[in-house]
N, C-alpha and C positions, 0 to 999 in steps of 0.2 A: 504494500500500500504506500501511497504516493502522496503527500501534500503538500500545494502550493500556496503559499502567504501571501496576498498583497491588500492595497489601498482597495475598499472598497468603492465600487462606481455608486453604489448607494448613499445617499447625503449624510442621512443620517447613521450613520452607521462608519464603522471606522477600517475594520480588514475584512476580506473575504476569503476564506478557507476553499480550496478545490481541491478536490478528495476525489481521486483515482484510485480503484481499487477493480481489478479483473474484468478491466472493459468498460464498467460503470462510473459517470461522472456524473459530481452528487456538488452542488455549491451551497456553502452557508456563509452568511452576512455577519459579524458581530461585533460589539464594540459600540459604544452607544454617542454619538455626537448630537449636540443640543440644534435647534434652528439657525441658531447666526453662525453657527460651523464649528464651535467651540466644543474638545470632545471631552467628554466626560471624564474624569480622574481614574487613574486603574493604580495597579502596583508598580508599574514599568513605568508612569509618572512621577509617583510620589513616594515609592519605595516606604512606606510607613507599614513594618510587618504590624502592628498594633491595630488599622485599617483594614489591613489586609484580611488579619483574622476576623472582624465583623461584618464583612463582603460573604465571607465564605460561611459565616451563620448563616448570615440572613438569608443566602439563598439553601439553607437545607443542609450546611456541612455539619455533620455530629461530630462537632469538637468536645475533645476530652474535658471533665471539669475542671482537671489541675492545669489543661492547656489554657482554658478562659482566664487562671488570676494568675498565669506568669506575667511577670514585669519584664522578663530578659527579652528581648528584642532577638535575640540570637536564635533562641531555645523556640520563640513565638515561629519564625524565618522554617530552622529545620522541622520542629516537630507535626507542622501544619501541610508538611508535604503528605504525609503518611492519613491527610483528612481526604478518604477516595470516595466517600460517599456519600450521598445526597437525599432527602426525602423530595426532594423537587425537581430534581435534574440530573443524569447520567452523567457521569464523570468517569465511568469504566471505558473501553474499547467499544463499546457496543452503542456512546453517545458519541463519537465522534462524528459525526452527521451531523451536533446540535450545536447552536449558539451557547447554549450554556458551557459545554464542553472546554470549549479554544477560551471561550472567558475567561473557565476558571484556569485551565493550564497555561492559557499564552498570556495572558494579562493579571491574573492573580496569584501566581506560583513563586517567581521572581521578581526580583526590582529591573534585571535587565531579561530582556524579550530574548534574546539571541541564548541566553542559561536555559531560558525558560523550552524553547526550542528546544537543545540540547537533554534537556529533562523529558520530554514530550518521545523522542526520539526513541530513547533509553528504555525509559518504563513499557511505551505501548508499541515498540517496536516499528516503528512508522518514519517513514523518512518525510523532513519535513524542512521545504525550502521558503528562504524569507528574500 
């Protein structure tokens, strides 16, 4: 399987993911930009693992309790890789089809996009070009 990254041709909307996989071409749109073109804040913005961990509540990540009252920034960074699932959205191999998905791994995993890539890669065996 095959994925390509770019700037989404949708306004509102910020990358589109093309997903090649044994013939089949599958596009998703994701990434949220407001109407005057200004995009929404992710983690590869603002790099706040403290954000980042209530991005991935909010949509459905069962974060650990002792994960919710760390203060270490570090501990918040590594431990919240290992948050793979969602009561509202796939986040396994079998979402990568979805917006939710590249959200949460291309935009809320890392502070930099190209690790996050690199992550994305690794875990769900996907080749994945930016």
């Amino acid at each position: 399987m095959r994925v390509v990254i770019r700037k989404s041709p949708v306004a509102t909307k910020k990358f589109r993911a093309t997903v090649y996989d044994r013939g089949r071409v599958d596009v998703v749109d994701f990434g949220g930009v407001r109407p005057n073109g200004v995009p929404y804040s992710d983690y590869t913005l603002h790099g706040d693992a403290f954000r980042m961990r209530r991005y991935v509540g909010r949509h459905g990540g069962k974060v650990p309790v002792r994960l919710l009252s760390s203060t270490s920034r570090d501990e918040v960074q590594k431990k919240m890789l290992r948050v793979t699932s969602s009561d509202t959205e796939f986040w396994g191999i079998r979402g990568i089809r979805s917006a939710g998905f590249w959200s949460r791994w291309l935009l809320w995993s890392f502070p930099d996009i190209r690790d996050a890539a690199r992550f994305i890669q690794k875990t769900f065996r996907v080749e994945v070009e930016i």
